[in-house]
PDB file as gemmi writes it, atoms N, CA and C in Angstrom:
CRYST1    1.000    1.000    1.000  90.00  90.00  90.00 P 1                      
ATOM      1  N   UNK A   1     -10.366 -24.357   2.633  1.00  0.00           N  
ATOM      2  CA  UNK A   1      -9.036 -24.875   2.897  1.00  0.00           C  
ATOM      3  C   UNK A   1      -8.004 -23.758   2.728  1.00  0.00           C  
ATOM      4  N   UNK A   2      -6.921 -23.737   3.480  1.00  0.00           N  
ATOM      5  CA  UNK A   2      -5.796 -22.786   3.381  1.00  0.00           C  
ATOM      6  C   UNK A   2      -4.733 -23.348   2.325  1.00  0.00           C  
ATOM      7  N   UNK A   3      -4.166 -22.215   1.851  1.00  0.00           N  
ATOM      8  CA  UNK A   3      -3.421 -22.819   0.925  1.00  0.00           C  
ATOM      9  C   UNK A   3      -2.050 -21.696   1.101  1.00  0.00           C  
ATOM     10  N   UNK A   4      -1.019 -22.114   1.103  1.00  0.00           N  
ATOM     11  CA  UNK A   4       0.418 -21.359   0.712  1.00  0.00           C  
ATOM     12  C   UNK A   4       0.575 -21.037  -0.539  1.00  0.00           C  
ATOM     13  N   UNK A   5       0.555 -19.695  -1.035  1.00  0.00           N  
ATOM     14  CA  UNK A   5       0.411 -18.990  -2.295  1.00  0.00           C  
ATOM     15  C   UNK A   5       1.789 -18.220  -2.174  1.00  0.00           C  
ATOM     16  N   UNK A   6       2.563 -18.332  -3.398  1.00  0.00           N  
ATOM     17  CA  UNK A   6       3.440 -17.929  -3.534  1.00  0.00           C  
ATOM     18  C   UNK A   6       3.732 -16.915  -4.115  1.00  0.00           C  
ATOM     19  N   UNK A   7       3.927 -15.109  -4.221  1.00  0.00           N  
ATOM     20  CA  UNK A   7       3.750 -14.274  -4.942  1.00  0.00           C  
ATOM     21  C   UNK A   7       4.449 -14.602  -6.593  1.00  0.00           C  
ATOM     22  N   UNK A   8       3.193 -14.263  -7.542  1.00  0.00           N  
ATOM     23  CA  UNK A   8       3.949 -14.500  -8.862  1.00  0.00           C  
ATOM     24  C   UNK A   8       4.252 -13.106  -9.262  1.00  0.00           C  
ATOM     25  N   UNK A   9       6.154 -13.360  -9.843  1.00  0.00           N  
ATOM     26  CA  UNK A   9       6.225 -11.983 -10.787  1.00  0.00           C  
ATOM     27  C   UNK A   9       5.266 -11.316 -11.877  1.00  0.00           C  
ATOM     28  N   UNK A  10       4.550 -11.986 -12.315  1.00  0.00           N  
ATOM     29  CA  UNK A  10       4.005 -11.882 -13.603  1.00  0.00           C  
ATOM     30  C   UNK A  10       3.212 -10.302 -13.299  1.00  0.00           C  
ATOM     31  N   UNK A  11       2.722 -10.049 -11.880  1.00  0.00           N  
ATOM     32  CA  UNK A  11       2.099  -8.758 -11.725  1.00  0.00           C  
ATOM     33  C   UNK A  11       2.927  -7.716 -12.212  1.00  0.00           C  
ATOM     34  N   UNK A  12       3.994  -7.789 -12.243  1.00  0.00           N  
ATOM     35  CA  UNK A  12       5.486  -6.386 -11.533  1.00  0.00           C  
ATOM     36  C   UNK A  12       6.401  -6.507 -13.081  1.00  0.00           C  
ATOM     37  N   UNK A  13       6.913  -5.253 -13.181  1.00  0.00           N  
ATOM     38  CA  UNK A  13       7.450  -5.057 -14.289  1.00  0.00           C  
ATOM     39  C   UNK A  13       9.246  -5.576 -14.212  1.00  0.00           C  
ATOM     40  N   UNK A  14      10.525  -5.609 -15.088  1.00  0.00           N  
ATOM     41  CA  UNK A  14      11.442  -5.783 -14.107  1.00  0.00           C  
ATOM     42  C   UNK A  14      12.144  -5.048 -13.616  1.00  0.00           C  
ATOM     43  N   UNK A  15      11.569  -3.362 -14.272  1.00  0.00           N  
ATOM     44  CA  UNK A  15      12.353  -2.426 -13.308  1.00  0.00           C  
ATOM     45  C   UNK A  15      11.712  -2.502 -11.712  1.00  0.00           C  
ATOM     46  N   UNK A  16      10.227  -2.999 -11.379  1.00  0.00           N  
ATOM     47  CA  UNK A  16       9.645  -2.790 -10.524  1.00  0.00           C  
ATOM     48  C   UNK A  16      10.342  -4.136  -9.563  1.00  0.00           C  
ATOM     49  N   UNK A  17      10.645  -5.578 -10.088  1.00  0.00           N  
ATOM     50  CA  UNK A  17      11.674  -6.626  -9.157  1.00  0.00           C  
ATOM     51  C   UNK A  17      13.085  -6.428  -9.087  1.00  0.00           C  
ATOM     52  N   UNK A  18      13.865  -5.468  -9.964  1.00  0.00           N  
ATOM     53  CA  UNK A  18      15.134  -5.025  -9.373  1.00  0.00           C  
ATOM     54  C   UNK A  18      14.892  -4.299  -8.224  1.00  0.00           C  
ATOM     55  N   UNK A  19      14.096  -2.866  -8.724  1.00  0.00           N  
ATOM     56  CA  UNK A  19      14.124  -2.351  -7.796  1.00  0.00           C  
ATOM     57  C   UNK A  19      13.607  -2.953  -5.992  1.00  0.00           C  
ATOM     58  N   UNK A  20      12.813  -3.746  -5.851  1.00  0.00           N  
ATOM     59  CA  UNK A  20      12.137  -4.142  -4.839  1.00  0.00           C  
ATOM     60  C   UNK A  20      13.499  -5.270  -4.332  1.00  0.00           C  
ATOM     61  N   UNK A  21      14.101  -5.935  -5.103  1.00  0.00           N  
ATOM     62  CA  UNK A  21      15.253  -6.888  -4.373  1.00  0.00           C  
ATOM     63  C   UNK A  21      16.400  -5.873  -4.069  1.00  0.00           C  
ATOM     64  N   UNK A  22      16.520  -4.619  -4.949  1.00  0.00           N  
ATOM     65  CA  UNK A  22      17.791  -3.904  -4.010  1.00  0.00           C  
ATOM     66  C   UNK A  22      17.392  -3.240  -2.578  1.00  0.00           C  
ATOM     67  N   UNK A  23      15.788  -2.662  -2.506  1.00  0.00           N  
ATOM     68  CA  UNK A  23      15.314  -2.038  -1.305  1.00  0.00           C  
ATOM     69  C   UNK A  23      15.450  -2.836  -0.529  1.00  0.00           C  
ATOM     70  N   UNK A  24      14.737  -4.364  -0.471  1.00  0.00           N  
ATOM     71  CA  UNK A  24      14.280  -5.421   0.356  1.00  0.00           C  
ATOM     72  C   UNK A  24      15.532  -6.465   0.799  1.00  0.00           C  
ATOM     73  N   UNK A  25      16.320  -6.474  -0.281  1.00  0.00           N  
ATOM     74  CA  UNK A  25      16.999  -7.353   0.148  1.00  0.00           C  
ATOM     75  C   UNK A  25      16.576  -9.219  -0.829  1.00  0.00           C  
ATOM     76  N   UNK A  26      15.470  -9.093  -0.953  1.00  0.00           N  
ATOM     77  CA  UNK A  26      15.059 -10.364  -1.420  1.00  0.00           C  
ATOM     78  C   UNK A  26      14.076 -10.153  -2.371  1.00  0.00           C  
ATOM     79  N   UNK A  27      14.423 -11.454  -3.491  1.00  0.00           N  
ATOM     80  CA  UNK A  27      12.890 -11.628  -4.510  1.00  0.00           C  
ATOM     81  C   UNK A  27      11.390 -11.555  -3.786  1.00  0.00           C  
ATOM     82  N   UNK A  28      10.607 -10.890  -4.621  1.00  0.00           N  
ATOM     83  CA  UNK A  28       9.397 -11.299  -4.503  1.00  0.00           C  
ATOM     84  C   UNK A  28       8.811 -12.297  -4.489  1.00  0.00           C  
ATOM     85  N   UNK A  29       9.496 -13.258  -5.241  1.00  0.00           N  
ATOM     86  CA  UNK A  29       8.768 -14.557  -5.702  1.00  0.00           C  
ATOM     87  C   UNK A  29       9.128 -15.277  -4.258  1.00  0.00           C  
ATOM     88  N   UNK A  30      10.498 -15.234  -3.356  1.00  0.00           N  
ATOM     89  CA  UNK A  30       9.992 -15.717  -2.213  1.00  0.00           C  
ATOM     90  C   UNK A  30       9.188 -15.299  -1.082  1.00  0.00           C  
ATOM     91  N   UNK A  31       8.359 -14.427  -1.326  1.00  0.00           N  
ATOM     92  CA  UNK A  31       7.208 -14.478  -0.512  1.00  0.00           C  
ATOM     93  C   UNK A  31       6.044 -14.805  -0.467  1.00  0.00           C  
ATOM     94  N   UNK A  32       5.604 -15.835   0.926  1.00  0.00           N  
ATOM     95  CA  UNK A  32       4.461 -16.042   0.879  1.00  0.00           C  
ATOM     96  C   UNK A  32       3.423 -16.321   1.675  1.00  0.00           C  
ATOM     97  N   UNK A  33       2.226 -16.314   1.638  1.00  0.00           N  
ATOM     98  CA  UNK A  33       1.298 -16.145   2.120  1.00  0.00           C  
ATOM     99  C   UNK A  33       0.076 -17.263   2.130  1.00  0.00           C  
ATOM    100  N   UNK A  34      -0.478 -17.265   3.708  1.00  0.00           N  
ATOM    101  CA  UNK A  34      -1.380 -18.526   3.494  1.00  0.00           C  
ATOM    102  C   UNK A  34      -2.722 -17.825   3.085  1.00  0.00           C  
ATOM    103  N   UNK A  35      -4.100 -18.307   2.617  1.00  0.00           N  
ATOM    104  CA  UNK A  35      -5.124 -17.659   1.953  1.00  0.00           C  
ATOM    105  C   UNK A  35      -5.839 -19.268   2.066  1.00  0.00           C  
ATOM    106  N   UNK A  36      -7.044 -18.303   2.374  1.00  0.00           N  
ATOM    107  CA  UNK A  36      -8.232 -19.662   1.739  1.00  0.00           C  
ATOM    108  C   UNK A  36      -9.060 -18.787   0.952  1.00  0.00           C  
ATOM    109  N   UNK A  37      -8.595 -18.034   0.450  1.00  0.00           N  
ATOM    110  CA  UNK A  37      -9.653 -16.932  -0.999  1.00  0.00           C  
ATOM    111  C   UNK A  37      -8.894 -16.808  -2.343  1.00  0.00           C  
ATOM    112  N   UNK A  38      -7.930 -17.517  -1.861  1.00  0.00           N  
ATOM    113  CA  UNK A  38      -6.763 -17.114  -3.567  1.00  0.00           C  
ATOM    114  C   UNK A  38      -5.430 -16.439  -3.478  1.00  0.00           C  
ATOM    115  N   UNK A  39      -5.375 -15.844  -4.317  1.00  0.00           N  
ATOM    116  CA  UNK A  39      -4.064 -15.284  -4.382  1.00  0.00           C  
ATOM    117  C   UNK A  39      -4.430 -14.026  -4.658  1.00  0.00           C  
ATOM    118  N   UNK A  40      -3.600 -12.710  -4.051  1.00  0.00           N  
ATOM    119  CA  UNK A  40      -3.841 -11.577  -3.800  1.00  0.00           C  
ATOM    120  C   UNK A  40      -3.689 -11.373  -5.094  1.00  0.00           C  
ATOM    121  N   UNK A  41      -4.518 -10.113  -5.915  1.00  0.00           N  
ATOM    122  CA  UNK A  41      -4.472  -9.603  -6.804  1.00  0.00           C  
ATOM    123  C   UNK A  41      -3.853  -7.915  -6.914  1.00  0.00           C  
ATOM    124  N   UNK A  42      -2.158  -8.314  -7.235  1.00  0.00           N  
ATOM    125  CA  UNK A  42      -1.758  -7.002  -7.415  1.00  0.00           C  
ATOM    126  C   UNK A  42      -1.484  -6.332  -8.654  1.00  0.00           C  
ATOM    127  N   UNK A  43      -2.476  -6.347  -9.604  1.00  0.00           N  
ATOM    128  CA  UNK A  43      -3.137  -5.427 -10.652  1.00  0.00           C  
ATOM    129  C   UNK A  43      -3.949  -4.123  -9.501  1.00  0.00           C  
ATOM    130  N   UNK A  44      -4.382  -4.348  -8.397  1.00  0.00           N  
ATOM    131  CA  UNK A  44      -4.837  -3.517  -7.901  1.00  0.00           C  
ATOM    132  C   UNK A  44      -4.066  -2.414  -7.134  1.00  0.00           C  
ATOM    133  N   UNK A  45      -4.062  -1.528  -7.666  1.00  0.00           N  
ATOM    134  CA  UNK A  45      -2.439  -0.129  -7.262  1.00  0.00           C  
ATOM    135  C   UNK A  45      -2.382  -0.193  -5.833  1.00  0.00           C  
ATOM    136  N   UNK A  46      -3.305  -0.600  -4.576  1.00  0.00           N  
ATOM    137  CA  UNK A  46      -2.961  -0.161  -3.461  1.00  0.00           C  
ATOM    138  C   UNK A  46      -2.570  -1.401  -2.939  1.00  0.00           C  
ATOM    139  N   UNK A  47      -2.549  -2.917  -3.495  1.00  0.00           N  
ATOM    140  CA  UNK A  47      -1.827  -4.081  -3.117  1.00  0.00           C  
ATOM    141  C   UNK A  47      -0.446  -4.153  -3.408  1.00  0.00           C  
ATOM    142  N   UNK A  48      -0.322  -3.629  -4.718  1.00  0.00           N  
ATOM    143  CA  UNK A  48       0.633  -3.257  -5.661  1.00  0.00           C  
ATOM    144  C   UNK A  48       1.646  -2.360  -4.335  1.00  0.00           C  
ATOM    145  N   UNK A  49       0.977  -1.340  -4.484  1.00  0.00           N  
ATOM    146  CA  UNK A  49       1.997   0.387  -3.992  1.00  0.00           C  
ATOM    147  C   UNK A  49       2.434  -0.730  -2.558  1.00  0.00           C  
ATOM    148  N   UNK A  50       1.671  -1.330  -1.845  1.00  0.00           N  
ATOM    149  CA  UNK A  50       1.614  -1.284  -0.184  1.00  0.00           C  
ATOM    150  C   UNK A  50       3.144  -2.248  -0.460  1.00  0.00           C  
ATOM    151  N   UNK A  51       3.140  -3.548  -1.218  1.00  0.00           N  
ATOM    152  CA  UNK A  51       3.843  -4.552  -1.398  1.00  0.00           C  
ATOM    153  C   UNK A  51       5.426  -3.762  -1.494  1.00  0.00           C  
ATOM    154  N   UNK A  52       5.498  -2.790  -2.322  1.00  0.00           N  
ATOM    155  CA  UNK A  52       6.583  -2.388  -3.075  1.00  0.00           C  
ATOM    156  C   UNK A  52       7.369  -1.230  -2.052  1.00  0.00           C  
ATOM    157  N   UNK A  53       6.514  -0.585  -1.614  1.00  0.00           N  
ATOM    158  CA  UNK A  53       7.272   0.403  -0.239  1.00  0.00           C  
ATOM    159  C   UNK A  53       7.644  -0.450   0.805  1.00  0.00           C  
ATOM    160  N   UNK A  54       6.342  -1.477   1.117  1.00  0.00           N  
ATOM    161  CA  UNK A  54       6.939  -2.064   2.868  1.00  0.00           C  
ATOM    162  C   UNK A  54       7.183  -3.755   2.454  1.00  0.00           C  
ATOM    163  N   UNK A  55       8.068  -3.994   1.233  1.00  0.00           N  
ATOM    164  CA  UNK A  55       8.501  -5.478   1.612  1.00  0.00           C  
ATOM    165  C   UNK A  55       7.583  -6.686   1.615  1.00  0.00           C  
ATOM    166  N   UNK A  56       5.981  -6.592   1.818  1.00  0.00           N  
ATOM    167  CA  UNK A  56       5.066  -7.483   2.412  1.00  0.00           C  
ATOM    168  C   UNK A  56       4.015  -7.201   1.926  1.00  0.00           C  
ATOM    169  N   UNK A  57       3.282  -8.376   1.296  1.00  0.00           N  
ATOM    170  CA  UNK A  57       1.775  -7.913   1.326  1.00  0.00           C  
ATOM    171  C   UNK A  57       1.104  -7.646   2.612  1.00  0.00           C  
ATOM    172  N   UNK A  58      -0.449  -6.646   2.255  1.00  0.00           N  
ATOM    173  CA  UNK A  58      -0.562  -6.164   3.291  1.00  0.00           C  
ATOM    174  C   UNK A  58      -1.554  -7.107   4.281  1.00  0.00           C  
ATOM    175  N   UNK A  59      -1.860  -7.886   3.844  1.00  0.00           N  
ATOM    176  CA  UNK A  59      -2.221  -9.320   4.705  1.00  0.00           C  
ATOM    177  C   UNK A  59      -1.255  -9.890   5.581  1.00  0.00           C  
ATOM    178  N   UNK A  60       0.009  -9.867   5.365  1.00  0.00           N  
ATOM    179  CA  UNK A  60       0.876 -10.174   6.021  1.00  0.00           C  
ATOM    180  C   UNK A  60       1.354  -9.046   7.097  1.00  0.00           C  
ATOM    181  N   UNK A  61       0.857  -7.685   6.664  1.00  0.00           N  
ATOM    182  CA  UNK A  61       1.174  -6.852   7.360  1.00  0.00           C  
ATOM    183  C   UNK A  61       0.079  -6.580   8.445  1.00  0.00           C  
ATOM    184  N   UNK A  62      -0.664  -7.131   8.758  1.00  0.00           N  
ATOM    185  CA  UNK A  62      -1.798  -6.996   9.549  1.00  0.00           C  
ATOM    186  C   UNK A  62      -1.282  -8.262  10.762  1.00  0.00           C  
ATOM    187  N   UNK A  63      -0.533  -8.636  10.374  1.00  0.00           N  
ATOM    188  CA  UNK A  63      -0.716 -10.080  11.737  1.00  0.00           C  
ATOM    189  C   UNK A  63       1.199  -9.386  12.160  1.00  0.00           C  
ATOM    190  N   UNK A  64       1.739  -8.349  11.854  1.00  0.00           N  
ATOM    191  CA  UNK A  64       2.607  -8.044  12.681  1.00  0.00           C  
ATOM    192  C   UNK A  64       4.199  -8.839  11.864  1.00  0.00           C  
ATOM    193  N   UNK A  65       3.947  -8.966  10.557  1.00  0.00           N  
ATOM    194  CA  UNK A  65       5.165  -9.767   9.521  1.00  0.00           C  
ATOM    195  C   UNK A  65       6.051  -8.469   9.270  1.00  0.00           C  
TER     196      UNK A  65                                                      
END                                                                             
């Protein structure tokens, strides 16, 4: 089943969600993503790094978001 997963802060430090809402424009926490495997795990530095330079997880960045 697909599910709408909502990014949780709890990964990101809060210098790391200031900084990402002054680049982006918007919280993290409103982004989100459909999954039928879970919720992306960004403890992992290259989900982490990809999220924080381009705005988007990189699942989302594969279908053209």
């Amino acid at each position: 089943m697909i599910k709408t997963i909502f990014i949780s802060e709890r990964y990101f430090t809060k210098e790391e969600l200031d900084s990402f809402r002054i680049n982006h424009g918007y919280d993290i926490k409103e982004i989100s993503y459909s999954s039928s495997e879970g919720e992306i795990d960004f403890n992992i530095p290259d989900q982490k790094e990809f999220l924080l330079k381009y705005g988007t997880p990189k699942i989302l960045a594969r279908f053209g978001y």
